[in-house]
DRENBA-204820 format. One record per residue: residue in three letters; x, y, z of N, C-alpha, C, CB in turn. Coordinates in steps of 0.05 Angstrom, whole numbers. Last residue first. Glycine has a CB too. Layout:
% DRENBA-204820
res:n_xx:n_yy:n_zz:ca_xx:ca_yy:ca_zz:c_xx:c_yy:c_zz:cb_xx:cb_yy:cb_zz
ala:X:Y:Z:X:Y:Z:X:Y:Z:X:Y:Z
...
***
This chain:
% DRENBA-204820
res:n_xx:n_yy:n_zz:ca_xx:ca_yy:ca_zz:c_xx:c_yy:c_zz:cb_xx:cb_yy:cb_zz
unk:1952:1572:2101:1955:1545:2117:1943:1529:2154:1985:1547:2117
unk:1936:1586:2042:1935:1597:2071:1940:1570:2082:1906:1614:2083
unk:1964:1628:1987:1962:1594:2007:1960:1603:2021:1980:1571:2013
unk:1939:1672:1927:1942:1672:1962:1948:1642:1976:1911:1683:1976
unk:1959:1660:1864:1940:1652:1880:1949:1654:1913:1934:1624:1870
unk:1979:1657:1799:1973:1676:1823:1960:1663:1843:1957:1698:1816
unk:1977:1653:1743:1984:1630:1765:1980:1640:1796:2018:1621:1761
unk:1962:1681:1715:1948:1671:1712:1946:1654:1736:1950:1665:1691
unk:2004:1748:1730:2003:1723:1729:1968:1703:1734:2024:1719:1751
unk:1996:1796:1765:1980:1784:1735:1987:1764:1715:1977:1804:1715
unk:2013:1793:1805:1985:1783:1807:1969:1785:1783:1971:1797:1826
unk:2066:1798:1796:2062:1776:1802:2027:1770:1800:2077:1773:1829
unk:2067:1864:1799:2069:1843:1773:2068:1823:1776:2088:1841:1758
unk:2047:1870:1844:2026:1880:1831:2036:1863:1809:2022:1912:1828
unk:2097:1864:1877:2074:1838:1877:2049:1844:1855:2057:1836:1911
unk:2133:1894:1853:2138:1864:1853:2112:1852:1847:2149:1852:1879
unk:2106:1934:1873:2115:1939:1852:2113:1915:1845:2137:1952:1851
unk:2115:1925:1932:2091:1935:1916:2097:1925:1894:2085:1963:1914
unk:2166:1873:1944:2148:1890:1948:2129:1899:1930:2158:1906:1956
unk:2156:1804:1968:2154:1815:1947:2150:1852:1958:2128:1798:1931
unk:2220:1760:1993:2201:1790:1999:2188:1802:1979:2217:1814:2007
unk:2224:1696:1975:2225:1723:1965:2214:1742:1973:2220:1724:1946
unk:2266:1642:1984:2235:1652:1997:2250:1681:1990:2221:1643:2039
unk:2279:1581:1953:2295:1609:1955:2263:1621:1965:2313:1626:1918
unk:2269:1527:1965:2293:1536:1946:2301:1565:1951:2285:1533:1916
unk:2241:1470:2011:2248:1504:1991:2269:1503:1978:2253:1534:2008
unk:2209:1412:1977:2238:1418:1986:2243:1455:1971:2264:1387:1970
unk:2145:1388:2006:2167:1403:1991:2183:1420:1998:2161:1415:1977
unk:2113:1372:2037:2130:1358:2036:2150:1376:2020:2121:1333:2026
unk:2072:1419:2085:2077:1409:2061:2101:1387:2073:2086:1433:2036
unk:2067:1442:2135:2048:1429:2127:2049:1416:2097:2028:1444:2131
unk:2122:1459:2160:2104:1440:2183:2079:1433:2159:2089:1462:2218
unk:2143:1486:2111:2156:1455:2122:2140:1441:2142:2186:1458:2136
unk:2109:1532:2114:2110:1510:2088:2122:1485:2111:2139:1521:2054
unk:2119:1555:2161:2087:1545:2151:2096:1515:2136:2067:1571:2123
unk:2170:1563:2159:2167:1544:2182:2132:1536:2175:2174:1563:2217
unk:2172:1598:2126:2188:1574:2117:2175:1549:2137:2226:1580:2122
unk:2146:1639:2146:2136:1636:2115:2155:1608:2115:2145:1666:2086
unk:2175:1658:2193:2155:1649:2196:2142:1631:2167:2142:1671:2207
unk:2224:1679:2156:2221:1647:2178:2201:1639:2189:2235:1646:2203
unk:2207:1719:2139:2209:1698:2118:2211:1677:2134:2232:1700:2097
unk:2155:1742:2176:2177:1743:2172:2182:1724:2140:2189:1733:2200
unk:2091:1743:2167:2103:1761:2186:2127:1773:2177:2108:1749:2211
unk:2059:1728:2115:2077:1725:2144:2088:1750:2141:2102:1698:2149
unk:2021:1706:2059:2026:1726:2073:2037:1723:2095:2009:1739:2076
unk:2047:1682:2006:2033:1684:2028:2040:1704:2043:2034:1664:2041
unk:2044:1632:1937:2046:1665:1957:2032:1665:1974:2038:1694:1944
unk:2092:1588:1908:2071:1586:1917:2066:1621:1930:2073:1559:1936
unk:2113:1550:1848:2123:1575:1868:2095:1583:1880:2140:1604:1851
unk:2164:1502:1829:2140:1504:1828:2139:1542:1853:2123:1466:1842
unk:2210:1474:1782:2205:1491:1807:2166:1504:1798:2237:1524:1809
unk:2219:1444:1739:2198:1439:1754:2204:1452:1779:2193:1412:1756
unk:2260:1469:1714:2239:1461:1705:2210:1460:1712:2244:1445:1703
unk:2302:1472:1744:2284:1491:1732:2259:1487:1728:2290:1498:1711
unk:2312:1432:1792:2310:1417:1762:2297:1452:1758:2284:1379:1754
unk:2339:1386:1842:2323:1408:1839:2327:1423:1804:2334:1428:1867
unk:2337:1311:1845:2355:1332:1836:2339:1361:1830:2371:1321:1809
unk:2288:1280:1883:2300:1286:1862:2318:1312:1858:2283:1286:1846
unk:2262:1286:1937:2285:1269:1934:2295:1262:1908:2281:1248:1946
unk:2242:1317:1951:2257:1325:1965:2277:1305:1952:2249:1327:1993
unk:2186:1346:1908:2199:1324:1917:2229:1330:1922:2195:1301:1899
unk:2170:1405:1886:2146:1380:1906:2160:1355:1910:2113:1368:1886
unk:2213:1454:1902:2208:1435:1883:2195:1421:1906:2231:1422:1865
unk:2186:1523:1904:2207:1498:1921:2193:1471:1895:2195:1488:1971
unk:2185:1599:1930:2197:1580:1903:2204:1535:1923:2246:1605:1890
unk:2157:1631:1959:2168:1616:1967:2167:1595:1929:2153:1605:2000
unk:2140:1704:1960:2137:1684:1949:2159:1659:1952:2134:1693:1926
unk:2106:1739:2014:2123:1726:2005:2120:1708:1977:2127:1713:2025
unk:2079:1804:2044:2075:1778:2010:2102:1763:2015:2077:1796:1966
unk:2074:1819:2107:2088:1819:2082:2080:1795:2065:2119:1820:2086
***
């Protein structure tokens, strides 16, 4: 499954719209998709999203798009 994991890049400022940042991958589970991010980043999640079809086809026409592999 696509995930998309929403999280701000510092754990130690107030979580801000603004600057949510949002990253996409592929796992298993969403706990597998949380346990990537937190063993190889610093950033603080916010909300991890099942994309389905539909979802992900509109996400990939986004400019911002991009597969993380870890």
């Amino acid at each position: 499954m696509i995930y998309k994991v929403l999280y701000q890049t510092s754990e130690l400022d107030n979580p801000r719209r603004e600057f949510t940042h949002s990253l996409y991958m592929d796992a298993a589970s969403s706990i597998e998709a949380r346990q990537a991010v937190e063993n190889n980043t610093n950033y603080e999640i916010e909300f991890i999203q099942e994309l389905d079809e539909k979802h992900l086809e509109y996400e990939k026409k986004s400019p911002d798009f991009k597969m993380t592999e870890f």
